[in-house]
C-alpha positions as CSV (number, residue, x, y, z in Angstrom):
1,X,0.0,0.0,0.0
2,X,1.2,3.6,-0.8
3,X,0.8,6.5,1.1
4,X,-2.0,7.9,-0.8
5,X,-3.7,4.3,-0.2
6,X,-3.5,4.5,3.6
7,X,-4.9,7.9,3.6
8,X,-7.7,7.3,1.4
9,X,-8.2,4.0,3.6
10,X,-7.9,5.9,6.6
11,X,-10.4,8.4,5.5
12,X,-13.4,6.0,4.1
13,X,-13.3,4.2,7.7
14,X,-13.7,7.6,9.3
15,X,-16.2,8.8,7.0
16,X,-18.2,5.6,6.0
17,X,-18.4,6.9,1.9
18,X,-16.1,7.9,-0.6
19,X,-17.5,11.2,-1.7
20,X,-17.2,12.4,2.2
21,X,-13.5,10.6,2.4
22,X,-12.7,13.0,-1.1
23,X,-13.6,15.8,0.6
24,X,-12.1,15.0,4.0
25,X,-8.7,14.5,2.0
26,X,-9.8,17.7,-0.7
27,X,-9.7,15.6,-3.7
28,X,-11.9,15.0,-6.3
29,X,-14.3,12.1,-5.8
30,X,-13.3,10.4,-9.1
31,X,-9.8,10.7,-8.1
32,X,-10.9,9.0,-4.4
33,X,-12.7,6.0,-6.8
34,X,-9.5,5.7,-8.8
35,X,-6.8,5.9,-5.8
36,X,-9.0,2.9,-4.1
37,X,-9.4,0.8,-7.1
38,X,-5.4,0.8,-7.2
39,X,-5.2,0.1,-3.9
40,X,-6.9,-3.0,-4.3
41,X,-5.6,-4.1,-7.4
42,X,-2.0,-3.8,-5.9
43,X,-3.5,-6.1,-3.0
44,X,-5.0,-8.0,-4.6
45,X,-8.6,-7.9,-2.7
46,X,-11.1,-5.6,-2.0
47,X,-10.7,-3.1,1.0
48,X,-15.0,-2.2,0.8
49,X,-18.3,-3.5,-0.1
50,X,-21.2,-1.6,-0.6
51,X,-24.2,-1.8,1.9
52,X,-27.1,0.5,1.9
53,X,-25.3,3.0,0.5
54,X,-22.3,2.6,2.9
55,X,-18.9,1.5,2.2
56,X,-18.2,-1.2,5.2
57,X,-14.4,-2.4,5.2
58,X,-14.0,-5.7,4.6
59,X,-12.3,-8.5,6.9
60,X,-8.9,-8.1,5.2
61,X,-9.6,-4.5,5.9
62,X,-10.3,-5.0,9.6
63,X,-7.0,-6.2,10.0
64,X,-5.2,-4.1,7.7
65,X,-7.1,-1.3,10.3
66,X,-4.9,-1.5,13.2
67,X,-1.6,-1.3,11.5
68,X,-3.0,1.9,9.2
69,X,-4.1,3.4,12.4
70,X,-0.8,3.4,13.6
71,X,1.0,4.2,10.8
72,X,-1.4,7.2,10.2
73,X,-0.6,8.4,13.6
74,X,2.8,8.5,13.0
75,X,2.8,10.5,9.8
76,X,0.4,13.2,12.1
77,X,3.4,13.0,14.4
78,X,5.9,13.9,11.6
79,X,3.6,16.4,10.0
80,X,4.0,18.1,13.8
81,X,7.6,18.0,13.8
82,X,8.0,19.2,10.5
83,X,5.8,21.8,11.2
84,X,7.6,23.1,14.8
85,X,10.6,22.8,13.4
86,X,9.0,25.2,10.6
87,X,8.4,27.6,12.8
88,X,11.6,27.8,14.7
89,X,11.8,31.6,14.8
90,X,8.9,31.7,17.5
91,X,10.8,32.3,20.1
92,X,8.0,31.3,22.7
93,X,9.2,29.2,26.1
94,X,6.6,26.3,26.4
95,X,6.7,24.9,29.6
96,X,5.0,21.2,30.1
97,X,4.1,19.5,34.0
98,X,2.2,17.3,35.7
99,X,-1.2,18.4,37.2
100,X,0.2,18.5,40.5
101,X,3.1,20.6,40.0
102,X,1.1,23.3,37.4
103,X,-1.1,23.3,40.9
104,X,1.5,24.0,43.5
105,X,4.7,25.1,41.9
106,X,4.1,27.3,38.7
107,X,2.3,30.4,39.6
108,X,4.4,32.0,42.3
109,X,8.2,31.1,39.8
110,X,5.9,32.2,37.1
111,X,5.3,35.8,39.1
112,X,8.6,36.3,39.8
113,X,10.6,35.0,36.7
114,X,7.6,37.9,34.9
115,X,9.3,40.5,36.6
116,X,12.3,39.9,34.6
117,X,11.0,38.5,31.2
118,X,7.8,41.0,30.9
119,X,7.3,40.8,27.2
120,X,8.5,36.9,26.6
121,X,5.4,34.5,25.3
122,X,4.9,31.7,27.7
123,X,3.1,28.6,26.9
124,X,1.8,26.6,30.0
125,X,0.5,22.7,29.5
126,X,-0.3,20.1,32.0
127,X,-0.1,16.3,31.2
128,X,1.2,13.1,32.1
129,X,5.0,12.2,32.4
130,X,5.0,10.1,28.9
131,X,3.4,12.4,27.1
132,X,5.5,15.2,28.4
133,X,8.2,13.3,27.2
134,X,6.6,13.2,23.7
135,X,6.1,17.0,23.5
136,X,9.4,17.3,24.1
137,X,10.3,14.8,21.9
138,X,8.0,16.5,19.2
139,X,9.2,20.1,20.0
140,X,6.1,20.7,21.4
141,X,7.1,22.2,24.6
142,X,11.0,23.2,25.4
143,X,10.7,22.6,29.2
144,X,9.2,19.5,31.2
145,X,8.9,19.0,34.8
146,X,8.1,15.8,36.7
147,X,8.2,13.7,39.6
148,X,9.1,10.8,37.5
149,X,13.0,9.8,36.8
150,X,13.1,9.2,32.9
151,X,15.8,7.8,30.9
152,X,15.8,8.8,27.2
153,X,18.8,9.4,25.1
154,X,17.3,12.5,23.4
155,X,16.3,14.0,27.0
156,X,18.6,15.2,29.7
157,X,17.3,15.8,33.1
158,X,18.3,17.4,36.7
159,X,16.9,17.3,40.1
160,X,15.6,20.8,40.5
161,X,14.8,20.0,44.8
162,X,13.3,16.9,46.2
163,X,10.7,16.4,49.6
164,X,9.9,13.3,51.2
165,X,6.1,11.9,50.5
166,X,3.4,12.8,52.4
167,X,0.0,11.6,53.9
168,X,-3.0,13.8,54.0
169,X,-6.0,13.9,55.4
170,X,-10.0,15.6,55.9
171,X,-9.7,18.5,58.1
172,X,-9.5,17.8,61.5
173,X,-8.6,13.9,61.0
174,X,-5.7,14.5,63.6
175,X,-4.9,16.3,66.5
176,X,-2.9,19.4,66.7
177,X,-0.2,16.7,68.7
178,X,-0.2,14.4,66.1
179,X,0.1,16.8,63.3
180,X,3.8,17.4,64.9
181,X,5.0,13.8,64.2
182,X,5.6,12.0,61.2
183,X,2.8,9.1,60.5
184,X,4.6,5.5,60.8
185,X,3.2,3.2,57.7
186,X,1.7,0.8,60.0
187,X,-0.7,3.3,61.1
188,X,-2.2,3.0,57.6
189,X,-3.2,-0.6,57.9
190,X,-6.9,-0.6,57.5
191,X,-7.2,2.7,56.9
192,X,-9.8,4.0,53.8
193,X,-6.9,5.1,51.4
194,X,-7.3,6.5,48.5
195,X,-5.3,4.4,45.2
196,X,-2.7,5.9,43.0
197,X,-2.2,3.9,39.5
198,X,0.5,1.8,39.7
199,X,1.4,2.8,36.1
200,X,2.9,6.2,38.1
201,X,6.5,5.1,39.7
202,X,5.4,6.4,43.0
203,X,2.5,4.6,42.8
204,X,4.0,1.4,42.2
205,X,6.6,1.5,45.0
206,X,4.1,2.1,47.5
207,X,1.5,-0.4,46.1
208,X,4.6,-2.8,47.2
209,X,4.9,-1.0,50.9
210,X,1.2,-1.3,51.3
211,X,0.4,-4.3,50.2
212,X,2.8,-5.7,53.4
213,X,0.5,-4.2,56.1
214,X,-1.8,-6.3,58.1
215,X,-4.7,-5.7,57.5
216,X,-3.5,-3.8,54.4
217,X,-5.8,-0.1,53.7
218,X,-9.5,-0.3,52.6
219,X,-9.0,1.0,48.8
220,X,-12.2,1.6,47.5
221,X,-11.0,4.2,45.0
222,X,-8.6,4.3,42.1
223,X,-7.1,7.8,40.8
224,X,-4.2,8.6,38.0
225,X,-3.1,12.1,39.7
226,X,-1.8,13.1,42.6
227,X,-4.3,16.3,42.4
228,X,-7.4,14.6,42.1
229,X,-6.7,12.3,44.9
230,X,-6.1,15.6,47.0
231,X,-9.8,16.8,46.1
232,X,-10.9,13.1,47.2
233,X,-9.4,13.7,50.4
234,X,-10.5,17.2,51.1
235,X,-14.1,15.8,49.9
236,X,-13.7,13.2,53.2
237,X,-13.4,10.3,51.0
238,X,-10.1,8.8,53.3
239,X,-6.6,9.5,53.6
240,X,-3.7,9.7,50.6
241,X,0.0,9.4,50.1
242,X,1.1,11.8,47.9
243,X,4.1,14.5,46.9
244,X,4.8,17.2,49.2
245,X,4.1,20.2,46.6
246,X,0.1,18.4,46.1
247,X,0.2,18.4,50.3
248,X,1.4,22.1,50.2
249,X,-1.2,23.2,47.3
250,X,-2.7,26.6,47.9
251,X,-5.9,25.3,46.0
252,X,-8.5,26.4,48.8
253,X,-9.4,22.6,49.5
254,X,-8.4,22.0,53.2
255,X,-6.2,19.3,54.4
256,X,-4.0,18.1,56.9
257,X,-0.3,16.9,55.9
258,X,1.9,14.7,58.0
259,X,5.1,12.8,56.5
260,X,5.6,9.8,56.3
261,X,7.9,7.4,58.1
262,X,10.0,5.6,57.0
263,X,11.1,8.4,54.4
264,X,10.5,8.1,50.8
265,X,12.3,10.6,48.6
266,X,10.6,12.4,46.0
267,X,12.6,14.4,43.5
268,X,11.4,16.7,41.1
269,X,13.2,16.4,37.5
270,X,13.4,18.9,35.2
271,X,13.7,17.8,31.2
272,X,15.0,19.6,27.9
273,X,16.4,18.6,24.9
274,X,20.2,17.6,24.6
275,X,22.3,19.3,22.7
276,X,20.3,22.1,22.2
277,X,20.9,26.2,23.2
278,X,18.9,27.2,26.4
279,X,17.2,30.3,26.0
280,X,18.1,32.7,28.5
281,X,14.3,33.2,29.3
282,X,14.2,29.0,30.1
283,X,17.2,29.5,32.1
284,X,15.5,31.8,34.6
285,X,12.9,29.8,35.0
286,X,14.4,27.0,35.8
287,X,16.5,28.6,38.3
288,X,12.6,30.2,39.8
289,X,11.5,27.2,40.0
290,X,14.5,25.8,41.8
291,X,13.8,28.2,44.3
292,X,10.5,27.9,44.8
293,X,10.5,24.2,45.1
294,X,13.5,24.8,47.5
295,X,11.3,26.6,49.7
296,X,8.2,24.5,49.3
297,X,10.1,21.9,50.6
298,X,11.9,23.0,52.7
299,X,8.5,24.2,54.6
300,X,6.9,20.6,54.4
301,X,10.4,19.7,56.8
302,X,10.1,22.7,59.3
């Protein structure tokens, strides 16, 4: 199959009929009719039959689909590239984090690294740690920060501060005493807990810590970010173990923070590009955000 095959292919599943796949792809819809009927010549079976007026894909086409998919989705991705590195004059710094840290950390190193960079465009993104790495990846964003340590040889990454995890809780859930000392893991056993995905790193090594108490916590609910299971927990739905910039967030949601013993270190990563020319404007910020994760941090300890 060519290119022009897969496209055409790609288009009639989306569409369901040729004369809306012409027009989806802005060709003519003879030239649709004639790209198809090469396409199956060269296969040497049909990719459609008619019914009521539809094209439905055949079986050979079903599972043709899959692989099409995939390799349509990478030719979007290199259309992307192409088209950033297109526009490398835009001078722009686009900065890419995890829910939890665009919560906590960004605004107040945003404030102050303005003061200094008034007039520079800033473009702010949240998403999750693998697809932060594709933006970069993509040139979709020149700065990404995570909890997560990733290894890629096209990424380089530092340690910009790192806490120690946390447990939080509903208001009032502990004493003023208790909120002095560091909750041992034991105490969790039993306790209504709120899940993080194991698919997160963080996640996973404490799924392993957990899953030793006896009995082990009363996980009703499953979340993917460290934010969302903060709302949980200010909503009274149980208790969670999370990063110490989600404990710290100014968010308005009230909750009370203890760490957690024994000590579980949580560094925050900043990525970029190798072998690439930092901006002075990235620079900066990166060296805000040091500083204001520094002092986060450092307030979660005192």
């Amino acid at each position: 199959m060519r290119l022009r095959h897969i496209e055409l292919f790609q288009a009639i599943l989306q569409t369901g009929s040729l004369t809306a796949a012409a027009q989806l792809l802005h060709i003519s819809q003879p030239a649709a009719s004639k790209i198809l009927k090469h396409a199956e010549q060269q296969l040497g079976f049909a990719l459609f039959s008619r019914v009521r007026g539809k094209l439905q894909p055949t079986a050979e086409a079903r599972i043709l689909q899959q692989e099409s998919e995939r390799l349509a989705a990478d030719l979007q991705r290199l259309r992307r590239l192409a088209g950033n590195l297109g526009r490398g004059e835009e001078r722009a710094l686009r900065l890419i984090c995890t829910p939890a840290l665009a919560q906590a950390l960004i605004p107040q190193a945003l404030q102050r690294w303005r003061q200094h960079f008034t007039n520079t465009p800033c473009q702010l993104a949240t998403q999750h740690t693998a697809e932060i790495v594709q933006a970069l990846l993509m040139r979709e964003a020149d700065l990404g920060l995570t909890l997560q340590a990733v290894e890629h040889p096209g990424l380089s990454r530092q340690v910009l501060s790192q806490g120690q995890m946390m447990v939080i809780a509903p208001a009032n859930w502990w004493s003023a005493t208790e909120l002095t000392q560091p909750l041992r893991l034991q105490e969790l056993a039993g306790a209504p807990l709120i899940g993080l995905d194991t698919r997160d790193a963080l996640g996973g090594l404490l799924r392993g810590h957990l899953e030793e108490l006896d009995p082990p916590p009363r996980i009703d609910t499953w979340v993917q970010t460290y934010q969302l299971a903060r709302s949980l927990v200010a909503a009274g739905q149980g208790l969670a173990l999370v990063d110490p910039l989600t404990a710290l967030a100014g968010d308005g949601q009230k909750v009370q923070a203890r760490l957690l013993e024994p000590t579980i270190q949580v560094p925050l990563y900043a990525l970029e590009r190798i072998q690439e020319s930092t901006a002075p404007a990235q620079v900066a910020l990166l060296e805000q955000l040091r500083q204001q994760a520094g002092m986060l941090m450092k307030a979660v300890v005192s």
